[in-house]
C-alpha positions as CSV (number, residue, x, y, z in Angstrom):
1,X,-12.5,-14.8,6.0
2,X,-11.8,-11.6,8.5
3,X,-8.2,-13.7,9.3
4,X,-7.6,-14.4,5.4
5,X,-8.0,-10.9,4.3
6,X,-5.8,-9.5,7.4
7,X,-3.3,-11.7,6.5
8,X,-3.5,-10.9,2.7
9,X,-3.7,-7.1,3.9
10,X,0.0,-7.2,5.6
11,X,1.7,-10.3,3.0
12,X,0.6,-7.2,-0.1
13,X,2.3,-4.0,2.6
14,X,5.1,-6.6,3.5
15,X,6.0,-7.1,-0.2
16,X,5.1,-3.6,-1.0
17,X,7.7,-2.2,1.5
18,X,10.5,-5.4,0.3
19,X,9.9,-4.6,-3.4
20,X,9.9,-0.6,-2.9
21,X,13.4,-1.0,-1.5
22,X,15.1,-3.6,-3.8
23,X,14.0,-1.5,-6.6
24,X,17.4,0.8,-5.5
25,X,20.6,-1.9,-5.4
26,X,23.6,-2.5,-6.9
27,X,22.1,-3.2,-10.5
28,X,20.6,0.2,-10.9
29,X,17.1,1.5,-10.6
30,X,14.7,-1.5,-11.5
31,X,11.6,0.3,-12.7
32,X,9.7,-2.9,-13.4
33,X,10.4,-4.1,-9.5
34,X,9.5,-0.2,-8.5
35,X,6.0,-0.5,-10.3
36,X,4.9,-3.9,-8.6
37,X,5.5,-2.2,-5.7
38,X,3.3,0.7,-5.6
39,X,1.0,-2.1,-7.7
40,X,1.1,-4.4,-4.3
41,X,0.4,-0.8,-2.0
42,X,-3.2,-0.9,-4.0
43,X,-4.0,-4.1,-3.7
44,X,-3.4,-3.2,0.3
45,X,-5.7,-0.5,-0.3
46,X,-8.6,-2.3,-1.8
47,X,-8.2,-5.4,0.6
48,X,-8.2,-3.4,3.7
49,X,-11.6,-1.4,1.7
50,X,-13.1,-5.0,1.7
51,X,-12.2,-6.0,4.8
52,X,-14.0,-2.9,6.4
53,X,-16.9,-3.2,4.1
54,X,-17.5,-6.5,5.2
55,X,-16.4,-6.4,8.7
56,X,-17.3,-3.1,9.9
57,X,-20.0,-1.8,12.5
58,X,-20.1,-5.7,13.4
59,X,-17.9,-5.4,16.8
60,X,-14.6,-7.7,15.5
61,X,-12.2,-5.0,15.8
62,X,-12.7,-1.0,16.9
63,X,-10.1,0.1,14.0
64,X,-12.5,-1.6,11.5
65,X,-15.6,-0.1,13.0
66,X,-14.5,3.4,12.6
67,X,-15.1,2.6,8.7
68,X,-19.0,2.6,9.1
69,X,-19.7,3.6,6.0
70,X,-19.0,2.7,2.1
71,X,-17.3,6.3,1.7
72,X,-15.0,5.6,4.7
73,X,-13.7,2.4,3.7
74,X,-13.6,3.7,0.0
75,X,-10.5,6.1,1.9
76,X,-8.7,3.2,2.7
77,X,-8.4,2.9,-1.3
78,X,-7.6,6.8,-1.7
79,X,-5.0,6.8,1.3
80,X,-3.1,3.9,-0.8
81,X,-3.1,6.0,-3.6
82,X,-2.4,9.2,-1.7
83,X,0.6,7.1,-0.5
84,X,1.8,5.9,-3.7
85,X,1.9,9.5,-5.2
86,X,3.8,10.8,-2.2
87,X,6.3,8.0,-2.3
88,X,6.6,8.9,-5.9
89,X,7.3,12.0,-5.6
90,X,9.8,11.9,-3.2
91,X,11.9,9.0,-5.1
92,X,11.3,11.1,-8.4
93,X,12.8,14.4,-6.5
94,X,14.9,13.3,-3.7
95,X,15.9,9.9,-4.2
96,X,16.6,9.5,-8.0
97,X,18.5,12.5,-8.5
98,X,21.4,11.6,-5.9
99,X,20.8,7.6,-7.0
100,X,22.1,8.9,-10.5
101,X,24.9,10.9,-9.6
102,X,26.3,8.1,-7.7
């Protein structure tokens, strides 16, 4: 299970970080492809929150154990957030303005 949600963990930031790029190309700024990808950055969030709640204080890794507690791990799930409004941001008032003008 501890290998399953790992995995799950990176294939959600992998496609996070694939989709967040794509969503800028040739065809314009794809708003549906920039959602799923802020969408897939949560779903990071809460599997990593579920991976420490199960896994930590139980010695399988000493990043997981620092999230001892149900308030720590809930981070995990704020940090995602955190992330996705600072990414936002930025594209909304760096990115998208010099995207348009283009």
């Amino acid at each position: 299970m501890l290998a399953t949600l790992t995995t799950l963990a990176v294939l959600f930031f992998v496609a996070h970080v694939y989709l967040l790029f794509t969503s800028f190309g040739k065809k314009g700024f794809q708003k549906t492809k920039y959602l799923w990808s802020h969408i897939t950055l949560w779903i990071t969030g809460i599997i990593a929150s579920v991976l420490t709640m199960l896994y930590a204080g139980k010695s399988v890794s000493g990043v997981i154990d620092v999230f001892d507690t149900p308030a720590k791990s809930a981070l995990l799930i704020v940090l995602a957030l955190a992330l996705s409004l600072i990414a936002h941001s930025i594209v909304k008032m760096l990115v998208l303005p010099k995207y348009t003008r283009i």
